[in-house]
N, C-alpha and C positions, 0 to 999 in steps of 0.2 A: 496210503493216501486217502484212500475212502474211511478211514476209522478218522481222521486231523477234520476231515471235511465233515463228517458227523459229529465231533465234536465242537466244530467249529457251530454247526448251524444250533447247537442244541443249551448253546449258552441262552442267559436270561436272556440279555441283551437282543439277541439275536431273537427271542422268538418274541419281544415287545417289536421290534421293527417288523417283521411278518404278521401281525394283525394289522400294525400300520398301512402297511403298502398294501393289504387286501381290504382294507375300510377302503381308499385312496383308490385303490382297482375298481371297489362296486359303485362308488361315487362318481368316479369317471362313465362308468360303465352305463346305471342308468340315467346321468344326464346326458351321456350323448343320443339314448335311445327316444326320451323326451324330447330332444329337440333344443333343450336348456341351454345358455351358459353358463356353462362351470363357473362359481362362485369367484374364486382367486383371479381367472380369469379377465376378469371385470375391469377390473385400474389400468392391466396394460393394454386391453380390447379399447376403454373407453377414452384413450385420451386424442383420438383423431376423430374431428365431427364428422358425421355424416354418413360414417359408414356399417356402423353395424349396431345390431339389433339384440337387447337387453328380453329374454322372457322369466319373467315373474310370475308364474301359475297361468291366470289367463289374461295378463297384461303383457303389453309390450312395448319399450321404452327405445326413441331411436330421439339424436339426438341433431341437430340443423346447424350449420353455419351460416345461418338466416335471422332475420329478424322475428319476432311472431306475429307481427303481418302479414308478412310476407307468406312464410308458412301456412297462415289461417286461408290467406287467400287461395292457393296450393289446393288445401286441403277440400273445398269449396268450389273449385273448379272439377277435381278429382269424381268429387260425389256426383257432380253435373256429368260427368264423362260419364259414370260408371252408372247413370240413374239409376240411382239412390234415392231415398225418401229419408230427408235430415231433419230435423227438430232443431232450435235452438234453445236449450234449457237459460234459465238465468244466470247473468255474470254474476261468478263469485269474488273477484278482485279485477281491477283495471289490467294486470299482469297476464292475467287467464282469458282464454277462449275455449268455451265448450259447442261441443254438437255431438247430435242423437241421433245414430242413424239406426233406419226402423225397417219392418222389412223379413224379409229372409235370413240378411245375417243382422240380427242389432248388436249394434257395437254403440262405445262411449268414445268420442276420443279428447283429449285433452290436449293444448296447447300453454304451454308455461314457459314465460322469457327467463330464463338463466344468469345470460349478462346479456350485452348489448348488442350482439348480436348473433348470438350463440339461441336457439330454442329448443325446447325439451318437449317432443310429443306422444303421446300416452294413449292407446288404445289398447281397451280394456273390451274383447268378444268372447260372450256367451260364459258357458260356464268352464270348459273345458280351454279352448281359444282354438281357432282353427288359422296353423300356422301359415299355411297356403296362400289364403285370404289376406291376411296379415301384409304379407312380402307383397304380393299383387299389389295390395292398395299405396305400400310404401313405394314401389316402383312408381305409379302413377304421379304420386305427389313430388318424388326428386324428378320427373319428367315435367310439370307443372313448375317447380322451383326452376327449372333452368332456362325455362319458355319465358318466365316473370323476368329474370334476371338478363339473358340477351334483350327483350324490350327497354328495359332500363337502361344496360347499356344504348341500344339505339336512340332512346331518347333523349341520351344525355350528348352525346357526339353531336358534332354540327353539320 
């Protein structure tokens, strides 16, 4: 039994799949240690808004089932909660909303409409990114998104 099973593992075959599955091990291994998500992951992570969050080095990509008004507004309340010292850099297209927050942690974030009501927001801290921070400030802003959104509703009701 143990000479079929050493043979078995010692064909080509077999030992191209074992480099495979230990690339695929340390790949697993140090993005989960980073904090990352896994690459492949992506398509089937990303196709419900709202809930989870994209890191790309020291960027982080979460995605709204919002307008990007509405979002910008969010984001802008968020900064005033969290006093913060924000900048507004120059618009770079009607589609986009930037701001600079300066400070202790500066961070970039970006706001870019998608489709119609779907929004894509982009903050980009430090050099490293301080994931903590990150989640914190995106907590605040779907707390702001839902504060916006009950108003609305109440305002539209009679």
């Amino acid at each position: 039994m143990r000479k079929t099973l050493l043979l078995f593992l010692a064909t080509p075959v077999m030992g191209r799949m074992k480099k495979i599955l230990a690339v695929i091990s340390l790949c697993l291994a140090v993005s989960a240690m980073s904090g990352c998500v896994f690459a492949p992951l992506v398509p089937i992570a990303g196709t419900a808004y709202g809930g989870y969050e994209i890191w790309k080095g020291s960027k982080v990509i979460k995605y709204y089932a919002a307008d990007s008004d509405t979002v910008y507004l969010a984001i802008q309340q968020s900064c005033k909660e969290m006093k913060l010292e924000t900048r507004i850099p120059d618009p770079v297209s009607p589609k986009e909303y930037s701001l600079e927050i300066l400070g202790n942690h500066p961070a970039m974030i970006q706001v870019l409409r998608t489709e119609k009501n779907v929004s894509k927001v982009v903050i980009e801290i430090g050099v490293r990114g301080d994931k903590q921070y990150a989640e914190f400030f995106f907590k605040t802003i779907d707390d702001h998104i839902a504060r916006i959104a009950r108003n609305d509703l109440k305002q539209q009701s009679p």
